[in-house]
C-alpha positions in Angstrom: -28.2 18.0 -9.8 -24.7 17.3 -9.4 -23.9 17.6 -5.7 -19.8 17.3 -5.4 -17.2 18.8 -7.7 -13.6 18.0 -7.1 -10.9 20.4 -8.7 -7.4 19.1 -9.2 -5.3 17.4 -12.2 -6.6 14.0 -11.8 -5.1 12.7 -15.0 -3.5 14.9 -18.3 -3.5 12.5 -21.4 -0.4 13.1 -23.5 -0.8 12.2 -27.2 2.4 11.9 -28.6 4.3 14.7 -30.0 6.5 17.8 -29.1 6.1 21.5 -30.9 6.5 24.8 -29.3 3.1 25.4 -30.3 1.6 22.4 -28.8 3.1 23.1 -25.5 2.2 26.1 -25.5 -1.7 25.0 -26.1 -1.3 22.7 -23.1 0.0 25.7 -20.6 -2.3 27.9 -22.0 -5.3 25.8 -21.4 -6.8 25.0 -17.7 -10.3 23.0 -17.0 -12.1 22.8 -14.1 -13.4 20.6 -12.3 -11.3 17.9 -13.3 -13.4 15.3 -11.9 -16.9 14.9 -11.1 -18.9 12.7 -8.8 -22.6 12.8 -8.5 -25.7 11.3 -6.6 -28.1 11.3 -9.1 -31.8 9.9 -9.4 -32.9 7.5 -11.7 -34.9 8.9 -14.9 -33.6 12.5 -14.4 -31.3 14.2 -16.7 -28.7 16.4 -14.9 -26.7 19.2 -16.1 -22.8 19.7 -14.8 -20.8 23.0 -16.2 -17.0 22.3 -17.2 -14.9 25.7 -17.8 -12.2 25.7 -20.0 -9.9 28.7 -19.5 -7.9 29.7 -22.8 -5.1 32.2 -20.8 -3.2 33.0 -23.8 -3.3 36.7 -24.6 -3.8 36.6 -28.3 -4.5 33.3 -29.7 -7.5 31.2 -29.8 -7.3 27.6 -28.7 -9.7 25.0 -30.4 -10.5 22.1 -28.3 -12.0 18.6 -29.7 -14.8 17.1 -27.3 -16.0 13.3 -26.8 -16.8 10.9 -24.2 -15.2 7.5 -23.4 -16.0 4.6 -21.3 -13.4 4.3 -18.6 -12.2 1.0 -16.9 -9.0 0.4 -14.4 -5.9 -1.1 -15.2 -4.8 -3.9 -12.5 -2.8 -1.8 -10.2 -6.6 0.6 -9.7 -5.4 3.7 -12.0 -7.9 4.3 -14.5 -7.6 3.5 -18.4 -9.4 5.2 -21.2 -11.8 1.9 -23.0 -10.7 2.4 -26.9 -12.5 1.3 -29.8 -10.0 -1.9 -30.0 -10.1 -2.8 -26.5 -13.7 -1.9 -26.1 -14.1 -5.2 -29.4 -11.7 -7.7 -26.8 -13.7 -7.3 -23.3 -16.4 -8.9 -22.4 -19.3 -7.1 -22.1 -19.4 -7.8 -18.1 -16.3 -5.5 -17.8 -18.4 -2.5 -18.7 -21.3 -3.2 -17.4 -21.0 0.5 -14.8 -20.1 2.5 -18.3 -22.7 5.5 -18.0 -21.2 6.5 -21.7 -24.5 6.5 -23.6 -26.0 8.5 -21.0 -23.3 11.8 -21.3 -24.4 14.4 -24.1 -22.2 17.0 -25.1 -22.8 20.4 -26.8 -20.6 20.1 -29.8 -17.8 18.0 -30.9 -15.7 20.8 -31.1 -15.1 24.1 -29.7 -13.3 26.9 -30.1 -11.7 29.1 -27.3 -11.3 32.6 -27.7 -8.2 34.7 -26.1 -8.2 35.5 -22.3 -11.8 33.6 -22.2 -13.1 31.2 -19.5 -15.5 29.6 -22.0 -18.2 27.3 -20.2 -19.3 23.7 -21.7 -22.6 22.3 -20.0 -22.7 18.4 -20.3 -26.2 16.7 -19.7 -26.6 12.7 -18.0 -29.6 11.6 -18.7 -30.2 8.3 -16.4 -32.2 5.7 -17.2 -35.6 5.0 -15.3 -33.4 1.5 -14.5 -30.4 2.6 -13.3 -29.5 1.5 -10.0 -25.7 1.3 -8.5 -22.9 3.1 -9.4 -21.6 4.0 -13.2 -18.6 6.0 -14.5 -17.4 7.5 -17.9 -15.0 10.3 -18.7 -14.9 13.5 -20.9 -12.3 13.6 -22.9 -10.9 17.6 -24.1 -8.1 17.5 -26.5 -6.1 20.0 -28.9 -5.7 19.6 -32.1 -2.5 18.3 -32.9 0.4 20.0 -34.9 0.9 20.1 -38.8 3.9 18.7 -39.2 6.7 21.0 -41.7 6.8 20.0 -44.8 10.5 18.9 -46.6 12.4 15.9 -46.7 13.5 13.4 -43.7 16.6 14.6 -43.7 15.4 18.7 -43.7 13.0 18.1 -40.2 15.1 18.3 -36.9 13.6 17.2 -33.9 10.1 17.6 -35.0 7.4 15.6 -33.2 3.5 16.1 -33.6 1.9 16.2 -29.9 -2.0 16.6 -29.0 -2.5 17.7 -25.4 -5.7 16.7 -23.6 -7.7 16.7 -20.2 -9.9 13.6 -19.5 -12.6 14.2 -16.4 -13.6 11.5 -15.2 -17.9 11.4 -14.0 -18.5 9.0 -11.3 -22.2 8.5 -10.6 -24.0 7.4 -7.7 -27.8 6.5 -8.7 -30.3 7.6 -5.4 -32.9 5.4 -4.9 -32.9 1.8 -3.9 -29.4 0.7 -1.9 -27.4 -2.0 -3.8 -25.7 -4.1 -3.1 -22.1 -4.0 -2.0 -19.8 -7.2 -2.7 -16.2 -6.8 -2.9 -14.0 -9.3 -1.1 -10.3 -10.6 -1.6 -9.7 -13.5 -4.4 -6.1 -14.3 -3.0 -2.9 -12.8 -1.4 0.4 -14.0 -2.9 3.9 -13.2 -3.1 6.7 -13.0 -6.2 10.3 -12.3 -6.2 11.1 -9.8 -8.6 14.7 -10.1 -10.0 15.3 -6.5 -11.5 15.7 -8.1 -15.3 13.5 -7.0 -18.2 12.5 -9.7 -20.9 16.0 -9.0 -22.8 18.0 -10.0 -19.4 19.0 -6.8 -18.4 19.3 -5.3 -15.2 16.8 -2.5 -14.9 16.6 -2.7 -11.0 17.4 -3.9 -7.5 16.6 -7.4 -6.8 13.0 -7.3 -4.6 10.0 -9.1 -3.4 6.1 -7.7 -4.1 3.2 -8.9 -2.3 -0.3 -8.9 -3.8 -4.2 -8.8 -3.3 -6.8 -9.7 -5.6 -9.7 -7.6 -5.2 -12.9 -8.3 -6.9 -16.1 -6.1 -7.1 -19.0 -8.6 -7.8 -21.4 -5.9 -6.4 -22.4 -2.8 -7.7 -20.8 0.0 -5.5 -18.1 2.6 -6.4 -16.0 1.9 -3.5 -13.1 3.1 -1.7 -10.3 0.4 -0.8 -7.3 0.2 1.8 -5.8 -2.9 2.7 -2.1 -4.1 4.2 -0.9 -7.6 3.5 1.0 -8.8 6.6 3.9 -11.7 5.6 5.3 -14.1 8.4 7.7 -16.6 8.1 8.3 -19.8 10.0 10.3 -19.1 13.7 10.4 -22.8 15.0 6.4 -23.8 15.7 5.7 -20.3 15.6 5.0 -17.4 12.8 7.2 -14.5 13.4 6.0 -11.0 11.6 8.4 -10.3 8.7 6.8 -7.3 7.5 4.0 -5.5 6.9 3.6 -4.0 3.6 0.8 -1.2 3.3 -0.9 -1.5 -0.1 -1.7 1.9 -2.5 -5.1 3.5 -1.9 -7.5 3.2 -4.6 -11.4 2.4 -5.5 -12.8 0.1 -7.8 -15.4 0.1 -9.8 -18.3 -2.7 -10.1 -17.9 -5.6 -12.6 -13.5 -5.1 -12.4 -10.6 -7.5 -10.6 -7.8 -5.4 -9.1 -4.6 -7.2 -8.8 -2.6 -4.6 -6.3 0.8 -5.5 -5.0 3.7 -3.3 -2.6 7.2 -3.5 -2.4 8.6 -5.6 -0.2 11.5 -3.6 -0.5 13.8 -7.1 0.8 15.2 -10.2 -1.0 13.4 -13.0 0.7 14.9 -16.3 0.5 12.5 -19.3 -0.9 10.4 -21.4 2.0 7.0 -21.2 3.8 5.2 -17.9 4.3 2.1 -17.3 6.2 0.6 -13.9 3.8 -2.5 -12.0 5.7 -4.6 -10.2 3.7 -6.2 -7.0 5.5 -8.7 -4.9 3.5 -11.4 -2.0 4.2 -14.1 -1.2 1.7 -15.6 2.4 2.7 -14.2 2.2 6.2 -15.1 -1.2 6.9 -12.9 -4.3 8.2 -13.3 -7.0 5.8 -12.8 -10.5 7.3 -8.9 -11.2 7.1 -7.6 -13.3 4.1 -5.3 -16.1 5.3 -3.2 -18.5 3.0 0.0 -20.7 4.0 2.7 -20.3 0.3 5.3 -22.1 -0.3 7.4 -19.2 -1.9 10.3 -19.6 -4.4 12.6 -16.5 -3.7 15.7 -15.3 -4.7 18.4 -18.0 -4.4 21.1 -16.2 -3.6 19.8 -15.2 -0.2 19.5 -17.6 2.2 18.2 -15.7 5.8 14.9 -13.9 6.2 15.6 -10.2 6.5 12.8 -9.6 9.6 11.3 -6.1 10.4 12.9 -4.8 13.3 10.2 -1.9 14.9 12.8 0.9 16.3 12.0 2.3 19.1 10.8 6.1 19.5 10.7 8.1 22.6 8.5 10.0 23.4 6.1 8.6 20.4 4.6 11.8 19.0 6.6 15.5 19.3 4.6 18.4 20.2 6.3 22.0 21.0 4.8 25.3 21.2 6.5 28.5 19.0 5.4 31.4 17.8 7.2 33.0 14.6 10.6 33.5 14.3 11.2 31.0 17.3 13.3 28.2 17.4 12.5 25.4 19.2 15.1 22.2 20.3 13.7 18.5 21.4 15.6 15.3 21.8 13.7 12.0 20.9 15.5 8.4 21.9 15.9 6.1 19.2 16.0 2.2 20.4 17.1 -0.8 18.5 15.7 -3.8 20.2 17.0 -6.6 17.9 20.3 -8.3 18.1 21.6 -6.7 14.8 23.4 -3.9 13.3 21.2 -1.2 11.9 21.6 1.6 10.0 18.9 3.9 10.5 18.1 7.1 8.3 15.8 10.1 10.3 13.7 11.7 7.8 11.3 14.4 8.5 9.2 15.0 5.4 5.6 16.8 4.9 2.7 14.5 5.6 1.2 12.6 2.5 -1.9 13.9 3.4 -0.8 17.6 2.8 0.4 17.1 -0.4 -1.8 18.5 -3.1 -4.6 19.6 -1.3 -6.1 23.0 -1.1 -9.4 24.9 1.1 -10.0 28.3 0.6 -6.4 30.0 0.9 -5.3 27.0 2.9 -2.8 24.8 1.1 -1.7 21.0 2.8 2.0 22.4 2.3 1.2 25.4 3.8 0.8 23.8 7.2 4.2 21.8 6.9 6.7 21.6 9.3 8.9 19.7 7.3 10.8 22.6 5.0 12.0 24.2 8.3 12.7 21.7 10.9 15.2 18.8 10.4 17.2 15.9 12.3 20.7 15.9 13.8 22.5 13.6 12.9 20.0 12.5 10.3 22.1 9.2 9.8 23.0 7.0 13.0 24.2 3.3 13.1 23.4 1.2 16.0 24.2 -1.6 17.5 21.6 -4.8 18.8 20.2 -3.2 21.6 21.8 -0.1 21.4 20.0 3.4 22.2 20.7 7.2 21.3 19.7 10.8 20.8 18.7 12.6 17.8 17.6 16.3 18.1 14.5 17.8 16.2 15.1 20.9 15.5 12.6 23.3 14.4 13.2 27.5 13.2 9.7 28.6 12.2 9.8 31.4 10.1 8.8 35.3 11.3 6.5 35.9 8.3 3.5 33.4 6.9 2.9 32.0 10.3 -0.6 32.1 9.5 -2.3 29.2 11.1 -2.4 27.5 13.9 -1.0 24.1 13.6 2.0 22.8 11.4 2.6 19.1 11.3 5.9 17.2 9.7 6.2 13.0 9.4 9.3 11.7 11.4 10.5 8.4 10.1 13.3 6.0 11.3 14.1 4.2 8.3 16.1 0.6 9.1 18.6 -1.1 7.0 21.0 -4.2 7.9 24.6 -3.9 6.6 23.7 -6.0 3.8 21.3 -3.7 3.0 18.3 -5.2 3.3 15.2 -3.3 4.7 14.5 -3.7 8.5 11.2 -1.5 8.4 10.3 1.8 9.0 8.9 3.5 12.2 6.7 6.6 11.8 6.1 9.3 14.2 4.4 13.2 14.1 5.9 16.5 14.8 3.5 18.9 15.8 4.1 22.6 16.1 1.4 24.6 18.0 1.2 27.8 17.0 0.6 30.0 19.7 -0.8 33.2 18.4 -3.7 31.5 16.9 -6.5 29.5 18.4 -7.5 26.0 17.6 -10.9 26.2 15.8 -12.0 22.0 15.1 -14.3 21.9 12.1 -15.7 19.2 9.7 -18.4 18.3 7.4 -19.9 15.1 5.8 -19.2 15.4 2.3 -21.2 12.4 1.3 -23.6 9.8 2.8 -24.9 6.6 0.9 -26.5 2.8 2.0 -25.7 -0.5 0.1 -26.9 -3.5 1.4 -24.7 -6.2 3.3 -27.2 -9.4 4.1 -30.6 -9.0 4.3 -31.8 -7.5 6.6 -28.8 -5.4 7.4 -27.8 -2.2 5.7 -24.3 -0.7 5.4 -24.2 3.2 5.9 -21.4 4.9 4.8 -19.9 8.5 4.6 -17.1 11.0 4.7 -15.7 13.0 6.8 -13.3 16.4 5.9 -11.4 18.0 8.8 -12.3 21.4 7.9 -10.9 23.4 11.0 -6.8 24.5 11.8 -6.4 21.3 14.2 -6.2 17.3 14.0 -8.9 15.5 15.5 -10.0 12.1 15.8 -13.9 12.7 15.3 -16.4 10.1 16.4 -19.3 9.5 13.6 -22.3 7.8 14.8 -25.7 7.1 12.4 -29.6 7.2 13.7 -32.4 6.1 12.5 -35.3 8.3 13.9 -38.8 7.5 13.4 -41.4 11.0 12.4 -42.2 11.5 16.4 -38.4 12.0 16.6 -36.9 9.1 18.5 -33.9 7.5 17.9 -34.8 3.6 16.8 -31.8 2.5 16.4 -28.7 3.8 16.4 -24.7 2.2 14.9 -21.2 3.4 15.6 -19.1 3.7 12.3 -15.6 2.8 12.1 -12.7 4.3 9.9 -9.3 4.3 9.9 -8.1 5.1 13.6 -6.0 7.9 14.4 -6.1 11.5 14.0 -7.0 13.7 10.8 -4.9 16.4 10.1 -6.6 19.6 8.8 -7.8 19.1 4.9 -7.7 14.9 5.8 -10.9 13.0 4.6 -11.6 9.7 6.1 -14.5 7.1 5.0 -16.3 5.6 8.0 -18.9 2.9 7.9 -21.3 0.8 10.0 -24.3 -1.3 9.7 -27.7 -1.1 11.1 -30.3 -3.9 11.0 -33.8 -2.8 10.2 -35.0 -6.8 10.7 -36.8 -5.7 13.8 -37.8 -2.3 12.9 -41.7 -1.1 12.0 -42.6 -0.8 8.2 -42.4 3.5 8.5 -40.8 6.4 6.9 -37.5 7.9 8.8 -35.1 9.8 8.9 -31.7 8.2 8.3 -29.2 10.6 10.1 -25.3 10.8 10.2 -23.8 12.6 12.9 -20.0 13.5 13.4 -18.7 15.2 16.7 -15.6 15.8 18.5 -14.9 15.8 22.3 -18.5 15.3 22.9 -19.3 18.5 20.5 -21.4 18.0 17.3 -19.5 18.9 14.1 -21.7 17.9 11.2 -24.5 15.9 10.8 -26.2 15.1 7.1 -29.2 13.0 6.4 -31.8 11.2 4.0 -35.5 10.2 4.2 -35.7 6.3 3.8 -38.9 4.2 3.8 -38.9 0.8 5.3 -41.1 -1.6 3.5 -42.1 -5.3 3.9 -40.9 -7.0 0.9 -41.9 -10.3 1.0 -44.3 -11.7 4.1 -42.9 -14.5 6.1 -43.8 -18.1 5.5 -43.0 -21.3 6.8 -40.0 -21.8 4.5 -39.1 -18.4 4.5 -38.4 -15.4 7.2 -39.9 -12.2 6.4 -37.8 -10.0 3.8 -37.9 -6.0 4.8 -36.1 -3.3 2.2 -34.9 0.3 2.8 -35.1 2.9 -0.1 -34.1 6.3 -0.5 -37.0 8.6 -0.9 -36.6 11.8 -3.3 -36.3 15.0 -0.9 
């Protein structure tokens, strides 16, 4: 069965046009989930429920079903496959479409008034499938009749179709595949603002980029920063670091994903270092020496100067209605000018996410605290107090934590970017205890080199708090003994509440007996167990060792 079902636009699919009925369709309509992933065995057919909810009080709402293969545009968002792009890729491109394996109930369906109306969809895997394989469900209205009279007799009249597309993302249990995703190149382009007719659409800039290729077959999560230096004598000075959008790719695609600079960098030789994770783990860096032709009117390298912030991170105590005053020192080591801009803004991690009656906005601090001044200028080497002040409201203090981004935004008087510096505001509310809480919403193995296994897994910061949890995985033989045992890694730092982070490790089963186990995930906190989540594995001996050839071992998943 379909284990994970995550609610929340993902992507609305306009089709063009404008009535007031056709809006009206589109506000009266809701679906849920609005994306889907799934561990699913191979040669099993699965069943997942979508509910469409028609809230209009008097009008019934047909909707127009069918499923599409999905692929990802360059930059990682995802792209519907139609019928004339499908005739132009090659057939490698689509070789994780699970499209032929989605069934629907009808083509079309009709919503009554004030009705949830439930739409079971069946995936029927193949007894080959192995990897990861994705497809979408695409839920559309009927578009508009336009009126009839001349040209001249129709204002304003467009004919719109509004539609939902829920994307399926399936994981096939079993055997582990492999994962192979690595970086093709890092490079760097100087974007001059002009569109193909010459005109100026936008500031001058300069975009880094990363190729990303997925040559496995694993539905993996990426993050990656692409660090650019430039020549300081002998020496390679840091001139920024420019932190690349979070996406994941799917197997058989090239992701091309690029960040803004946001600096005009003059043409000469750059050192680019490409930094990536794949499920939470460190791929080897990407170095390459460019010789980069930038903007020519600009003839001095606009360097990231790092502001300094004292203390790093703010924490005060309140309790409603309070309101709380705290100075912080900001520094600015170089030798010139800055402007600097104080923003205090609600965590990116807050935004749009939802538990229970717990929204991420609802644990902001940033709609009722704020910077004075919020603008400063200073001088090379110059330092100076900025107050954080913070009125938390009497009524709706209901939790125990709020948390609010600080960042020191940098600019030279030419207005070139100098960096940023980030910092946290923490607010402790002190009514309310602090209750840490987490689970592992998924666990999966792909393999790395023989012999070695990468486990990987997901951790949700359930409880009021941010914590930094440690996540270990064992593998424990039927007497119950830990055999061996892995740390896995993720992004460092704490997780504020609602936060998911991916860790991964690897564990090498070269030297490990030919049993059953237990393969075991366990996340904890301050030495106090969280979560844990498991699978039964067999280890098996492939292939017996020769004189040419070492011994080949294999884990697999075995059906609980």
């Amino acid at each position: 069965m379909f284990e994970r079902h995550f609610a929340g636009a993902l992507m609305a699919l306009i089709f063009m046009a404008l009535t007031a009925t056709s809006v009206a369709a589109q506000q009266n309509l809701s679906v849920r989930p609005m994306r889907v992933e799934a561990d699913v065995p191979a040669n099993r057919t699965s069943r997942v429920v979508l509910r469409v909810n028609n809230r209009h009080a008097t009008r019934t709402e047909p909707i127009n079903l069918s499923v599409v293969d999905l692929t990802q545009n360059s930059d990682g968002t995802l792209r519907v496959v139609t019928d004339e792009m499908r005739e132009e890729m090659p057939p490698e491109s689509l070789r994780a479409s699970s499209r032929q394996w989605v069934e629907l109930p009808a083509e079309r369906i009709v919503i009554p008034p004030e009705t949830t109306q439930e739409i079971p969809v069946l995936l029927s895997v193949p007894p080959d499938a192995r990897g990861a394989f994705a497809s979408g469900i695409m839920i559309r209205t009927d578009a508009p009749e336009v009126p009839e009279g001349e040209e001249g007799e129709q204002t304003a009249v467009f004919a719109i179709s509004f539609g939902f597309l829920i994307p399926l993302f399936t994981e096939i249990e079993g055997r582990p595949v492999r994962q192979d995703i690595s970086i093709g190149n890092v490079r760097m382009e100087f974007d001059d603002g002009r569109n193909d007719q010459g005109e100026q659409e936008a500031e001058p800039t300069t975009r880094a980029f990363m190729e990303i290729s997925n040559d496995g077959q694993t539905f993996s999560e990426l993050r990656g920063d692409i660090v650019v230096e430039g020549r300081a004598g002998e020496n390679w000075r840091t001139v920024t670091r420019a932190t690349l959008p979070e996406r994941s790719i799917l197997p058989g695609l090239d992701l091309d994903l690029s960040a803004d600079l946001d600096r005009r960098l003059p043409s000469g030789e750059y050192r680019l270092l490409g930094n990536l994770q794949v499920d939470g783990r460190r791929l080897p860096r990407f170095e390459r020496v460019i010789d980069f032709e930038g903007d020519p009117e600009i003839d001095n390298v606009a360097f990231d100067t790092a502001l300094t912030l004292s203390p790093p991170r703010l924490a005060l105590k309140a309790v409603p209605g309070a309101t709380r005053t705290n100075t912080i020192e900001v520094g600015n080591p170089g030798e010139l000018p800055l402007n600097v801009k104080i923003g205090i803004t609600t965590p990116e991690s807050l935004q749009g996410v939802a538990m229970g009656e717990m929204r991420g906005e609802d644990i902001s601090a940033a709609q009722w605290s704020d910077a004075r001044p919020s603008e400063i200028t200073l001088q090379g080497g110059q330092r100076r107090n900025i107050r954080v002040l913070s009125r938390m409201p009497r009524e709706g203090m209901d939790y125990a934590n709020y948390y609010a981004d600080i960042t020191l935004s940098g600019r030279y008087e030419d207005g070139q970017s100098a960096g940023e510096t980030n910092s946290r505001l923490h607010i402790r509310q002190q009514q309310i205890g602090n209750a840490p809480a987490g689970i592992l919403d998924q666990m999966g193995i792909s393999i790395s080199e023989q012999a070695e296994y990468i486990v990987q897994t997901r951790f949700v910061n359930t409880g009021n708090v941010d914590i930094e949890p440690q996540v270990q995985t064992e593998l424990i033989n039927e007497t119950g003994n830990v055999v061996s045992r892995a740390l896995l890694t993720g992004e460092p730092g704490q997780l504020l509440p609602l936060g998911t982070r991916s860790y991964a490790g690897v564990i090498n089963i070269s030297d490990i007996a030919p049993l059953d186990y237990t393969l075991r995930v366990v996340a904890a906190y301050e030495g106090v167990r969280l979560f844990d989540r498991q699978l039964p594995v067999r280890i098996d001996i492939v292939t017996e060792a020769t004189e040419d050839e070492p011994e080949v071992r294999e884990m697999t998943i075995l059906d609980e």
